[in-house]
MOPAC internal coordinates of N, CA, C and O (Angstrom, degrees):
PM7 1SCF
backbone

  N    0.0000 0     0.00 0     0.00 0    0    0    0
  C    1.4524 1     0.00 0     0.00 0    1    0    0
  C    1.5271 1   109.39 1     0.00 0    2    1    0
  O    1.2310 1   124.04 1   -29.09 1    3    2    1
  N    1.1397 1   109.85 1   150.91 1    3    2    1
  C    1.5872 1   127.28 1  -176.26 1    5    3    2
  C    1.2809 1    96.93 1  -103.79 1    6    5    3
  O    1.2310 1   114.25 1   -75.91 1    7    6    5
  N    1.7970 1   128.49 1   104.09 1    7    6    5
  C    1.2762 1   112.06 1  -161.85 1    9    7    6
  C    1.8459 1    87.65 1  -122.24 1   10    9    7
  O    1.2310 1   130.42 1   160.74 1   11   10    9
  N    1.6142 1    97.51 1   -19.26 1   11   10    9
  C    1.9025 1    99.40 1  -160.46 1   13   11   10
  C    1.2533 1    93.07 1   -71.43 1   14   13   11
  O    1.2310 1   115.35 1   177.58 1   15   14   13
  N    1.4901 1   126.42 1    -2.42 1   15   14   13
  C    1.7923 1   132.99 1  -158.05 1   17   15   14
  C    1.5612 1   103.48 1   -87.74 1   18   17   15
  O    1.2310 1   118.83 1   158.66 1   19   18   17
  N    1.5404 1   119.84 1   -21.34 1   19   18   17
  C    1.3489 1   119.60 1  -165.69 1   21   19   18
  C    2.1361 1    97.31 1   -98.36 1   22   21   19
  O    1.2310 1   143.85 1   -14.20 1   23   22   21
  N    1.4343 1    71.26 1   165.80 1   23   22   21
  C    1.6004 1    74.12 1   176.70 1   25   23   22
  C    1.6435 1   110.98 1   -93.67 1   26   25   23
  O    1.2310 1   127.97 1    -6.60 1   27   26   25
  N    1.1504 1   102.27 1   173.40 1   27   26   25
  C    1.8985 1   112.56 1   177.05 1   29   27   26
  C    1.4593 1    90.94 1   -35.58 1   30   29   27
  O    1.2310 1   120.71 1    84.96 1   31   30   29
  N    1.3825 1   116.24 1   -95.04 1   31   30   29
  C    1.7441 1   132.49 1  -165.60 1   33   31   30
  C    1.4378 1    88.92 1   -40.68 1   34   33   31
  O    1.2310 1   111.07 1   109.38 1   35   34   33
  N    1.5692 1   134.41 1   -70.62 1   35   34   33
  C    1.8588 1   112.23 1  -167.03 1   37   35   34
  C    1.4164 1   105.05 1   -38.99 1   38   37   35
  O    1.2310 1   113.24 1   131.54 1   39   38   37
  N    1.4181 1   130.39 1   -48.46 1   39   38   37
  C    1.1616 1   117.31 1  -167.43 1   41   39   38
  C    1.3627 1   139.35 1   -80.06 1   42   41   39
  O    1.2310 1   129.39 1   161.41 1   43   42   41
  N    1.9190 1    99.51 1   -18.59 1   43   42   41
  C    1.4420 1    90.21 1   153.46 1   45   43   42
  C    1.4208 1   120.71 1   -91.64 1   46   45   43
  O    1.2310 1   115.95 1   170.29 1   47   46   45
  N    0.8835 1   125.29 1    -9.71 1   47   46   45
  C    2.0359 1   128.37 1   147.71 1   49   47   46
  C    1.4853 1   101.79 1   -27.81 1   50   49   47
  O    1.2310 1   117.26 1   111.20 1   51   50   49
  N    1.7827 1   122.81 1   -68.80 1   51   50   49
  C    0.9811 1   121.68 1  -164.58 1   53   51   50
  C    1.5112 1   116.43 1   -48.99 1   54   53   51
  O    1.2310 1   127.21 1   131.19 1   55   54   53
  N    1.4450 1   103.74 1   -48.81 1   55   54   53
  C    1.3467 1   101.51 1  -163.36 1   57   55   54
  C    1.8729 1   109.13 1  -102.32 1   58   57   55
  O    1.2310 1   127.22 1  -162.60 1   59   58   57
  N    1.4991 1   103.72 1    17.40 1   59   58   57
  C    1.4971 1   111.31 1   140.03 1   61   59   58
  C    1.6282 1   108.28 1   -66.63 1   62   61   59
  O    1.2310 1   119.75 1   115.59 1   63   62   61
  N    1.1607 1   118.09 1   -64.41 1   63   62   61
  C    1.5855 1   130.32 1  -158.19 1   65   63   62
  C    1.5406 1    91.30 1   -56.71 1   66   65   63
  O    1.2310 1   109.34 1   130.24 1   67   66   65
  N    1.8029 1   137.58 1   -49.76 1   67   66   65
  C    0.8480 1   100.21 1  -134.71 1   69   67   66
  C    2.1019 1    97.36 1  -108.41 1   70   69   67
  O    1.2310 1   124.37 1  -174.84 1   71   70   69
  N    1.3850 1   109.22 1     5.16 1   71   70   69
  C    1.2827 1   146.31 1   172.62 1   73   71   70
  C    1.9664 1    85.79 1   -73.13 1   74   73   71
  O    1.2310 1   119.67 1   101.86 1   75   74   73
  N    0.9162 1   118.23 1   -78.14 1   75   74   73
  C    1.4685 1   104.89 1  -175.70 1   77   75   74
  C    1.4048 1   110.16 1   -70.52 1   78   77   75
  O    1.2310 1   109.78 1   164.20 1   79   78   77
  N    1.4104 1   136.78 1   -15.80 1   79   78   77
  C    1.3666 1   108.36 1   178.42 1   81   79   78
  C    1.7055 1   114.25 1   -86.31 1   82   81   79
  O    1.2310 1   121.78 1   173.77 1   83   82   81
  N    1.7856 1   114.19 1    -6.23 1   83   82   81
  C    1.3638 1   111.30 1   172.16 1   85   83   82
  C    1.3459 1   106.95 1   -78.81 1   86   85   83
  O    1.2310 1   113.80 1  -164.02 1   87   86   85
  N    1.0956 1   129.33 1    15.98 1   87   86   85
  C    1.1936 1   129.42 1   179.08 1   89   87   86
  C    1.3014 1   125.58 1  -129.44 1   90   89   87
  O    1.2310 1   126.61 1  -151.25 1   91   90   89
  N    1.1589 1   104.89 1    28.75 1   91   90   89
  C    1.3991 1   131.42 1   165.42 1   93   91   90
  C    1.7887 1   132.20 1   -62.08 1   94   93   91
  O    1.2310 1   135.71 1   142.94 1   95   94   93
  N    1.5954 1    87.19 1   -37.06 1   95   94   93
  C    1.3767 1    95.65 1  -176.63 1   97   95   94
  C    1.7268 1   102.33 1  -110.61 1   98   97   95
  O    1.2310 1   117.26 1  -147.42 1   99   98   97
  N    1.6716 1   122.82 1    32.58 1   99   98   97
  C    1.3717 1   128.13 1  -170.47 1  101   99   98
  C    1.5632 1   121.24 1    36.25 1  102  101   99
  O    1.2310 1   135.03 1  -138.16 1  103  102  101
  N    1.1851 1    88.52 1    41.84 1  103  102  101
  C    1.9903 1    98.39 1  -179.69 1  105  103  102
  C    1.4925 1   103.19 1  -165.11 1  106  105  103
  O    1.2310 1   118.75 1   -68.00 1  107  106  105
  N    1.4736 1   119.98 1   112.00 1  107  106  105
  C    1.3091 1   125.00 1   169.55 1  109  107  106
  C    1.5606 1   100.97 1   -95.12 1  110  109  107
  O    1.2310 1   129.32 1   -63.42 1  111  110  109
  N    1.6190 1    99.64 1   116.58 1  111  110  109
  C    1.5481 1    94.39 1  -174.83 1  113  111  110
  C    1.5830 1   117.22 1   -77.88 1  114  113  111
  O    1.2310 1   112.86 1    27.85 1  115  114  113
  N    1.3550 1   131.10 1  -152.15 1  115  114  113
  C    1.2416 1   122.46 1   167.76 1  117  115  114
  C    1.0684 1   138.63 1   -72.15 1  118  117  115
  O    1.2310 1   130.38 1   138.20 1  119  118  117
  N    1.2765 1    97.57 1   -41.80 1  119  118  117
  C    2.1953 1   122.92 1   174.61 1  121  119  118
  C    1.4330 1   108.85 1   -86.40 1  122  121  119
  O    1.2310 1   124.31 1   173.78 1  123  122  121
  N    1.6239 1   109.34 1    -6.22 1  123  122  121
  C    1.4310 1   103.67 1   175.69 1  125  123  122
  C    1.7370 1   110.92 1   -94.88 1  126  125  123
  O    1.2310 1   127.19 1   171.32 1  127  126  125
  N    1.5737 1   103.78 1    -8.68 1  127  126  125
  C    1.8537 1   115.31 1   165.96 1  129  127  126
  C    1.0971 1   128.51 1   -93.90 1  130  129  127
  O    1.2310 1   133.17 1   157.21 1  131  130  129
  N    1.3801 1    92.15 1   -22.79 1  131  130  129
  C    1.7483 1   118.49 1  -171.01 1  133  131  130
  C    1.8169 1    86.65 1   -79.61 1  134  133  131
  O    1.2310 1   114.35 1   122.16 1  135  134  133
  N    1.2335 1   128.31 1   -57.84 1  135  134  133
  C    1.7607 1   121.98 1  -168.23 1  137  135  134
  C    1.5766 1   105.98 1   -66.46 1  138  137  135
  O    1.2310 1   123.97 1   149.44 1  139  138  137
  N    1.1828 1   109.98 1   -30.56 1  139  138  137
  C    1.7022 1   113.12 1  -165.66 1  141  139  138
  C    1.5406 1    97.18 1   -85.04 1  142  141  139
  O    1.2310 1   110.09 1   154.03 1  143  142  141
  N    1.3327 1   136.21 1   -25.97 1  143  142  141
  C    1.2421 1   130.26 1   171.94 1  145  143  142
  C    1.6678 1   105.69 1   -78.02 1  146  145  143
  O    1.2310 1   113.46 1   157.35 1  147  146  145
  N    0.8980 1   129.97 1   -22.65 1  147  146  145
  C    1.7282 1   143.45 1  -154.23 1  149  147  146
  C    1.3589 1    81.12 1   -90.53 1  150  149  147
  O    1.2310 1   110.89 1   144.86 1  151  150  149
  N    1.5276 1   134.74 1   -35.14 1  151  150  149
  C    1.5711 1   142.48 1  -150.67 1  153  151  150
  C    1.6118 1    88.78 1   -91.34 1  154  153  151
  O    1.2310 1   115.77 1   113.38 1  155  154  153
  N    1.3138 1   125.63 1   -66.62 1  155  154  153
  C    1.3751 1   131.52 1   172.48 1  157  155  154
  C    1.5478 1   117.12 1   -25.25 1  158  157  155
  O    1.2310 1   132.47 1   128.86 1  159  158  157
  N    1.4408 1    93.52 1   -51.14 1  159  158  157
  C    1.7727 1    85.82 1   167.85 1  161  159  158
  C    1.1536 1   130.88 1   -89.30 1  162  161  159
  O    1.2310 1   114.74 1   170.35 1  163  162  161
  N    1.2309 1   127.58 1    -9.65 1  163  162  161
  C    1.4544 1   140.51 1   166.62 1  165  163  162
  C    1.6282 1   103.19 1   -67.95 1  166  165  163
  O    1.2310 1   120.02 1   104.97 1  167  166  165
  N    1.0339 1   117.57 1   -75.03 1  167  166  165
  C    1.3622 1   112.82 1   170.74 1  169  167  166
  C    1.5885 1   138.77 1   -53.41 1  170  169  167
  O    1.2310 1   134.49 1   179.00 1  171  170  169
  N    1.7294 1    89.58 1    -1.00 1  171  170  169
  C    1.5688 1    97.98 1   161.22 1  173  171  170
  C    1.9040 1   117.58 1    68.62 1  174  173  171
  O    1.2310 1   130.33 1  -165.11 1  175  174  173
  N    1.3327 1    97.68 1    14.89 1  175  174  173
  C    1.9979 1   111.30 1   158.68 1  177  175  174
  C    1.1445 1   101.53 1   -33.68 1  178  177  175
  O    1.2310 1   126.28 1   -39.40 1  179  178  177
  N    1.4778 1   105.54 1   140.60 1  179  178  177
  C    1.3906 1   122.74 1   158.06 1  181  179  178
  C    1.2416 1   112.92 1   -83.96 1  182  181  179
  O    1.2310 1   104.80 1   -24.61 1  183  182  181
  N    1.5409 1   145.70 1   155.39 1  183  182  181
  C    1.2551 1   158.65 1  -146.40 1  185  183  182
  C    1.4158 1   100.18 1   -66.93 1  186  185  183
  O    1.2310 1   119.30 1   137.72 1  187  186  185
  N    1.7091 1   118.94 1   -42.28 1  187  186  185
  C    1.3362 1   127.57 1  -172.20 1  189  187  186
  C    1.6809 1   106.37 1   -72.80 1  190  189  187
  O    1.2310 1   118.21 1   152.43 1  191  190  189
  N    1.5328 1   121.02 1   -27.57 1  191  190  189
  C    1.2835 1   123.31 1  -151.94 1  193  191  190
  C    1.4808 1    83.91 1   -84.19 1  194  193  191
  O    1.2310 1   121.49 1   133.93 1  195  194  193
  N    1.8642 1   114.75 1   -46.07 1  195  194  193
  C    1.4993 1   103.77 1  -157.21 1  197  195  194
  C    2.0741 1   106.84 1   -75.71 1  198  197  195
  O    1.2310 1   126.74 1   149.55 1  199  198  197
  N    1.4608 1   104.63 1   -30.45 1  199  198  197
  C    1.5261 1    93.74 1   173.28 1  201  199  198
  C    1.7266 1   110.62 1   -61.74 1  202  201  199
  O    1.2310 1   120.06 1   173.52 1  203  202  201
  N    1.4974 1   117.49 1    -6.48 1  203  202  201
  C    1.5296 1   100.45 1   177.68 1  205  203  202
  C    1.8257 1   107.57 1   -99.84 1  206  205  203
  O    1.2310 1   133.94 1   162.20 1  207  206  205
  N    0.7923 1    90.65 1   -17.80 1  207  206  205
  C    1.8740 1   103.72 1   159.60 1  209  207  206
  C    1.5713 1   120.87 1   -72.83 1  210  209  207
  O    1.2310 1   122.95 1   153.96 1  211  210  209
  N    1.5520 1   111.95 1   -26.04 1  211  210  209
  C    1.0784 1   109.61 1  -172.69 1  213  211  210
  C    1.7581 1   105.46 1   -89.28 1  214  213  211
  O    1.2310 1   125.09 1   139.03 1  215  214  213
  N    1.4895 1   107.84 1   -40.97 1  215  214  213
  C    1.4774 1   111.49 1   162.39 1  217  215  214
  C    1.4599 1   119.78 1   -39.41 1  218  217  215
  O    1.2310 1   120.36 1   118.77 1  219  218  217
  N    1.7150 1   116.91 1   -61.23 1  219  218  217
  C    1.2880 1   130.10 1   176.23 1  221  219  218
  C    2.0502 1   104.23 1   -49.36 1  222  221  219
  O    1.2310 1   125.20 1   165.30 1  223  222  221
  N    1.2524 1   107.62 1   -14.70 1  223  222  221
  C    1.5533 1   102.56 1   163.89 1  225  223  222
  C    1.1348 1   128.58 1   -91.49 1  226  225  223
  O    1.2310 1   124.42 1   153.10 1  227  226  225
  N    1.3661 1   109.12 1   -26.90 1  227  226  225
  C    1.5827 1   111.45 1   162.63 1  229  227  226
  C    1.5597 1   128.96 1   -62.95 1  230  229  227
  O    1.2310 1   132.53 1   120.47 1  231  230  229
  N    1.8260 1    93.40 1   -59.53 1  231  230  229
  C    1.4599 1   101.71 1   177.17 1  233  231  230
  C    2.0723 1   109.64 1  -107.82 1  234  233  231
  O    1.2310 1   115.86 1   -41.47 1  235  234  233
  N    0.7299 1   125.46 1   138.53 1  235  234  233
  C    1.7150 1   127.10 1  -167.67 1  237  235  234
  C    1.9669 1    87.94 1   -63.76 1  238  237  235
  O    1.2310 1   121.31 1    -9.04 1  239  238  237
  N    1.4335 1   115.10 1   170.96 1  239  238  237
  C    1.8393 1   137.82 1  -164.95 1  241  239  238
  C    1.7541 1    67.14 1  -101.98 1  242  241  239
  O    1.2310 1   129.15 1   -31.05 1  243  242  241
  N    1.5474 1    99.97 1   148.95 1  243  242  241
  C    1.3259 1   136.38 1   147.96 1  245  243  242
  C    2.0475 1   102.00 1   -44.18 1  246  245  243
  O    1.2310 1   138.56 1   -45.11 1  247  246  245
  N    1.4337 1    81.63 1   134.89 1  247  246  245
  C    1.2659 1    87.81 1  -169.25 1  249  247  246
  C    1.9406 1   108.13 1   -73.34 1  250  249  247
  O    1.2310 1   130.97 1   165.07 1  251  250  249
  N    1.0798 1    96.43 1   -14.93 1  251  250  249
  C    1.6479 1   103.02 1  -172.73 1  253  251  250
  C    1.6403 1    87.59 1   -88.75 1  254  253  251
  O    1.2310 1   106.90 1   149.17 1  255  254  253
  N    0.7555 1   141.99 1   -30.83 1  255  254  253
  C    1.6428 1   133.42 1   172.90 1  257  255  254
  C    1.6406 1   107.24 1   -74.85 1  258  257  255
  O    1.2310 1   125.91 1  -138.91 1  259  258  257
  N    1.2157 1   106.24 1    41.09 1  259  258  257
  C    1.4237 1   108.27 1  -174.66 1  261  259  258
  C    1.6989 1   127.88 1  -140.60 1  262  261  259
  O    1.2310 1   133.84 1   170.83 1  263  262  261
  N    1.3946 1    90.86 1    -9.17 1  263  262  261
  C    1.2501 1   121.98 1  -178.50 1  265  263  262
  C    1.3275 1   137.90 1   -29.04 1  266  265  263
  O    1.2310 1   119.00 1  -114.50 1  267  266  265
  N    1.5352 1   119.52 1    65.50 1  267  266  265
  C    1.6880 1    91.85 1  -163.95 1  269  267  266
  C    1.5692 1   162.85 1   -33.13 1  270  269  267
  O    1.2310 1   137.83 1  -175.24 1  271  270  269
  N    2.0469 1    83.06 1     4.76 1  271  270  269
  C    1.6139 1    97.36 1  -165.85 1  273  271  270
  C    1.7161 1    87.46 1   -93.45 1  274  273  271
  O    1.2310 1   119.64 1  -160.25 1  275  274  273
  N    1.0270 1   118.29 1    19.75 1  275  274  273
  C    1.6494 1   116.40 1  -159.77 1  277  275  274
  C    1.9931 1    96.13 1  -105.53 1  278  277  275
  O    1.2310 1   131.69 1   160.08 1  279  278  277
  N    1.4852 1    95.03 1   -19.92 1  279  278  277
  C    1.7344 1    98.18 1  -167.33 1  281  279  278
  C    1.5733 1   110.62 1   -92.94 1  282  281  279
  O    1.2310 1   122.77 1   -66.69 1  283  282  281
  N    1.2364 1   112.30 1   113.31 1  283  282  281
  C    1.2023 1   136.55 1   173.54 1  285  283  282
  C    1.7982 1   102.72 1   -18.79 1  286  285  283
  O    1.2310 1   122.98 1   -59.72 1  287  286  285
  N    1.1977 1   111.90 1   120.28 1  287  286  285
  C    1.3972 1   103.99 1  -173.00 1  289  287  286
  C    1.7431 1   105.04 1   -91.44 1  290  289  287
  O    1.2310 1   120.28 1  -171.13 1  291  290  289
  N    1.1981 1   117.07 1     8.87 1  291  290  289
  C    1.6318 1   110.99 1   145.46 1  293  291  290
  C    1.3409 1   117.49 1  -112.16 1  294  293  291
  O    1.2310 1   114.48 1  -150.49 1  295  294  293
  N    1.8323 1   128.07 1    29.51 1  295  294  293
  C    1.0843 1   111.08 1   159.87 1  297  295  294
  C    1.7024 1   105.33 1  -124.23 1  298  297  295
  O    1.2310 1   122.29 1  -170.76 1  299  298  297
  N    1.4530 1   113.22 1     9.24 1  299  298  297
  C    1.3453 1   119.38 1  -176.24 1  301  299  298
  C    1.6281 1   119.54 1   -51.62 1  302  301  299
  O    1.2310 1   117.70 1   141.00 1  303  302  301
  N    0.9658 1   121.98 1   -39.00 1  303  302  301
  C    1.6552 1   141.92 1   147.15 1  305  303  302
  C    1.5906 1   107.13 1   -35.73 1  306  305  303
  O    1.2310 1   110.19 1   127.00 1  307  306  305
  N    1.2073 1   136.02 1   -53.00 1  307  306  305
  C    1.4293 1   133.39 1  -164.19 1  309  307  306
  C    1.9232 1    83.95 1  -103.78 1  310  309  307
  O    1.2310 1   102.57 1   149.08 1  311  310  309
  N    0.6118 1   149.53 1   -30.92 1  311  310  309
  C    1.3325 1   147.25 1  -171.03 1  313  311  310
  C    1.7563 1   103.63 1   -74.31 1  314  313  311
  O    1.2310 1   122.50 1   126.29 1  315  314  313
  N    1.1844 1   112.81 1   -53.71 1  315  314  313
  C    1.5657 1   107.11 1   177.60 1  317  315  314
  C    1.5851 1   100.20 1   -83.52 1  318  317  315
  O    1.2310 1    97.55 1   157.91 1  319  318  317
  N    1.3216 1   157.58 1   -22.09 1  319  318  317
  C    1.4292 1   145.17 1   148.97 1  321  319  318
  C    1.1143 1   103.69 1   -41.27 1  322  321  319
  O    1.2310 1   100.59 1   106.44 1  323  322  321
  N    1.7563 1   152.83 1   -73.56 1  323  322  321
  C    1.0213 1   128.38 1  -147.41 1  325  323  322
  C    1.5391 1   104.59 1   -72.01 1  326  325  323
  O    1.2310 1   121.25 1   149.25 1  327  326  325
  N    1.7458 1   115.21 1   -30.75 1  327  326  325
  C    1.7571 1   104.67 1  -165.96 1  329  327  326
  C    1.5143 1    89.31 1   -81.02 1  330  329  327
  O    1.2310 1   109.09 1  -178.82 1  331  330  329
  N    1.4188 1   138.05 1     1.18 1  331  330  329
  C    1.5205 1    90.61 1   171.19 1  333  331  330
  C    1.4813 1    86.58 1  -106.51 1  334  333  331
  O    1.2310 1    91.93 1   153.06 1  335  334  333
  N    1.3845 1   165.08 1   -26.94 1  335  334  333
  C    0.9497 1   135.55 1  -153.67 1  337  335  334
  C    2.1794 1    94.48 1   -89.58 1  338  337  335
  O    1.2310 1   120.66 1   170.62 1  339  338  337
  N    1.5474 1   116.34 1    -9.38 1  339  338  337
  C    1.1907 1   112.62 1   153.83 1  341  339  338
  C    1.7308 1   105.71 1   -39.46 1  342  341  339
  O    1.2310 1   127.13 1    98.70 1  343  342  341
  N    1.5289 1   103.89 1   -81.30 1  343  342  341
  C    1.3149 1   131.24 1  -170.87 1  345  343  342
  C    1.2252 1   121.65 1   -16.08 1  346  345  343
  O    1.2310 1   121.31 1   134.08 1  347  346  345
  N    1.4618 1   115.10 1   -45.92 1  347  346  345
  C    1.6132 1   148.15 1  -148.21 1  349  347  346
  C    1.5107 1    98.76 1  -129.36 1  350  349  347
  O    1.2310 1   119.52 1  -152.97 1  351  350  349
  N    1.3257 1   118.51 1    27.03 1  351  350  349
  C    1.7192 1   118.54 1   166.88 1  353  351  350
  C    1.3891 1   108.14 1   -79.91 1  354  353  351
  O    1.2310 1   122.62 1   131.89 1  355  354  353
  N    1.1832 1   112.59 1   -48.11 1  355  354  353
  C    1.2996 1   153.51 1  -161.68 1  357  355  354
  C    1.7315 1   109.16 1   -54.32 1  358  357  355
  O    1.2310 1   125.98 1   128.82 1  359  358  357
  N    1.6225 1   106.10 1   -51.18 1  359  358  357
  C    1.2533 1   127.35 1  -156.94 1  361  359  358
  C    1.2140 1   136.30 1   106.78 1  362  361  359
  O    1.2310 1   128.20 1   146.07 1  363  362  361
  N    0.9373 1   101.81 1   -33.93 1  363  362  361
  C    1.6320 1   138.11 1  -167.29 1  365  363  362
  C    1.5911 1   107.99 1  -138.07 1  366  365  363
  O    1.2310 1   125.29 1   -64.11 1  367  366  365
  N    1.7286 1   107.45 1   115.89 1  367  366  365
  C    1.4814 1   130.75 1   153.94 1  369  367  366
  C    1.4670 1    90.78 1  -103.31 1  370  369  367
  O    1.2310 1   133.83 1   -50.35 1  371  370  369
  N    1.6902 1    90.87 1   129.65 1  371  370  369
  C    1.1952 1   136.84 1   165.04 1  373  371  370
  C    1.3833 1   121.03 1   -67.12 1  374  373  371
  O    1.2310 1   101.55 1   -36.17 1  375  374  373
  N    1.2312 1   151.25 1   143.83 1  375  374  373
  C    1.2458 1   150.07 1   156.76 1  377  375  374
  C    1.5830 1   116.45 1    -4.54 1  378  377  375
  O    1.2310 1   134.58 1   111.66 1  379  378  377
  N    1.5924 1    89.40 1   -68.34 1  379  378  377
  C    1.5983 1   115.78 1  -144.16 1  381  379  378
  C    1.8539 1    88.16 1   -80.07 1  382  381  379
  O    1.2310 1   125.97 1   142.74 1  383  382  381
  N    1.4253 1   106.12 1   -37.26 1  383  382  381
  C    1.8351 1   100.19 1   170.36 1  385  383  382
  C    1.1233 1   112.05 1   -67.28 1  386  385  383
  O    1.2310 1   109.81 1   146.63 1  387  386  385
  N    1.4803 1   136.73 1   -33.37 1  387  386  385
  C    1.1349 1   140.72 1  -160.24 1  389  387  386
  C    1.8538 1   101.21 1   -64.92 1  390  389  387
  O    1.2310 1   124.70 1   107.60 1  391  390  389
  N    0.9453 1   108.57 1   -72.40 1  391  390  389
  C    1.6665 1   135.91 1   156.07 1  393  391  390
  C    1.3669 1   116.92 1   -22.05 1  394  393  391
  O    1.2310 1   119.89 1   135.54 1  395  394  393
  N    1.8073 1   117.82 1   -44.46 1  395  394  393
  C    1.0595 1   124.02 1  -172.99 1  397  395  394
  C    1.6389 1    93.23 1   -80.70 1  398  397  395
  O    1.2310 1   120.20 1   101.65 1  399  398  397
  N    1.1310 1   117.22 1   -78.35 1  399  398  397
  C    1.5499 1   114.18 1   172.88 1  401  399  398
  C    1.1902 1   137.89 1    -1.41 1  402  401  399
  O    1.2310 1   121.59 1   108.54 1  403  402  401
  N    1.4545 1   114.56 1   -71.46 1  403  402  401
  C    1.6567 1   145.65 1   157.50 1  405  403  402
  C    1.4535 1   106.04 1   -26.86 1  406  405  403
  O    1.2310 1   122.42 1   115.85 1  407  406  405
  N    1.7025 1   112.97 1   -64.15 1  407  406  405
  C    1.2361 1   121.10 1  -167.96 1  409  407  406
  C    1.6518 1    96.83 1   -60.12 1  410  409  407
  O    1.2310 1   120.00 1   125.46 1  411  410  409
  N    1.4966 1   117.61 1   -54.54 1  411  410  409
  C    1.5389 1   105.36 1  -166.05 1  413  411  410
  C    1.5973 1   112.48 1   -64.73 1  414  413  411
  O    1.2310 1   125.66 1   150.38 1  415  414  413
  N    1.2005 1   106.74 1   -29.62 1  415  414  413
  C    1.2394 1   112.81 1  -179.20 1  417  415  414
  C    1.4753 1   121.47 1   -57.29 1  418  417  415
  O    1.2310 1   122.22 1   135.53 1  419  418  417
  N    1.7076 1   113.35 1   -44.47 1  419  418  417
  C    1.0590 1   127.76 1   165.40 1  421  419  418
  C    1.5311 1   114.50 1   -42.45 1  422  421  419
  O    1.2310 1   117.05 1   119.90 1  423  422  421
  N    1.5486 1   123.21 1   -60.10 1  423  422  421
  C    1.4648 1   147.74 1  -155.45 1  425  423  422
  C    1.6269 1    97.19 1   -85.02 1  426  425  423
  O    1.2310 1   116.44 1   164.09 1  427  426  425
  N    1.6164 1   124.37 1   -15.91 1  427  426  425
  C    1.4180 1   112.96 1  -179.30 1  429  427  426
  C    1.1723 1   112.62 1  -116.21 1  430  429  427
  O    1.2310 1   116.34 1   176.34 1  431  430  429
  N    1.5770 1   124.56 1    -3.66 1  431  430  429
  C    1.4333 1   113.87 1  -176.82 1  433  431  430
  C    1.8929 1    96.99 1  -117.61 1  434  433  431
  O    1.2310 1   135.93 1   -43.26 1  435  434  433
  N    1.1848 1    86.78 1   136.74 1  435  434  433
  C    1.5332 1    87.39 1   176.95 1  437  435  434
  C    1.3861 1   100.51 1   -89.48 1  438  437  435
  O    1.2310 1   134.28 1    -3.20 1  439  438  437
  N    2.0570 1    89.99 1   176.80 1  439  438  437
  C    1.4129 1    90.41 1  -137.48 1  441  439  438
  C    1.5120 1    99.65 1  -115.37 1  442  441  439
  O    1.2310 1   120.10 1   180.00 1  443  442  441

């Protein structure tokens, strides 16, 4: 992934999107907090960005802050890589991620 390519705000976008899509199946597992924090430092968060990422792990982003019309339509490609390899930290996609995925996937790649 090309993550140094996004700006500050794309990147906490990203890890809005991908903070709510582990939470799809109402259970953020361990390796699915453990990768999304690993993401925080890759993408180089500031201390304030990752405690608001870390909240977004406790409680899931407003679903209207989630919007796919919100994702940069040249980073939509790196935006669905991190939520599924989010997805697939775990081992296991769940139904309800599986579903969630598909749908964004559907709504971000043209057709």
């Amino acid at each position: 992934m090309k993550l140094r390519a996004l700006s500050p705000r794309d990147r906490l976008q990203l890890l809005k999107f991908v903070c709510a899509f582990v939470w799809a199946d109402l259970d953020v597992a361990p390796a699915e907090k453990t990768f999304v924090l690993s993401l925080t430092q890759r993408l180089g968060l500031s201390d304030a960005e990752i405690r608001q990422v870390q909240a977004w792990l406790e409680t899931p982003p407003l679903a209207e802050e989630v919007d796919p019309a919100l994702v940069p339509p040249q980073h939509r490609r790196l935006f669905l890589e991190a939520i599924e390899q989010a997805l697939t930290s775990d081992g296991a996609v769940t139904p309800p991620e599986s579903e969630s995925l598909v749908l964004l996937r559907q709504l971000l790649t043209p057709p």
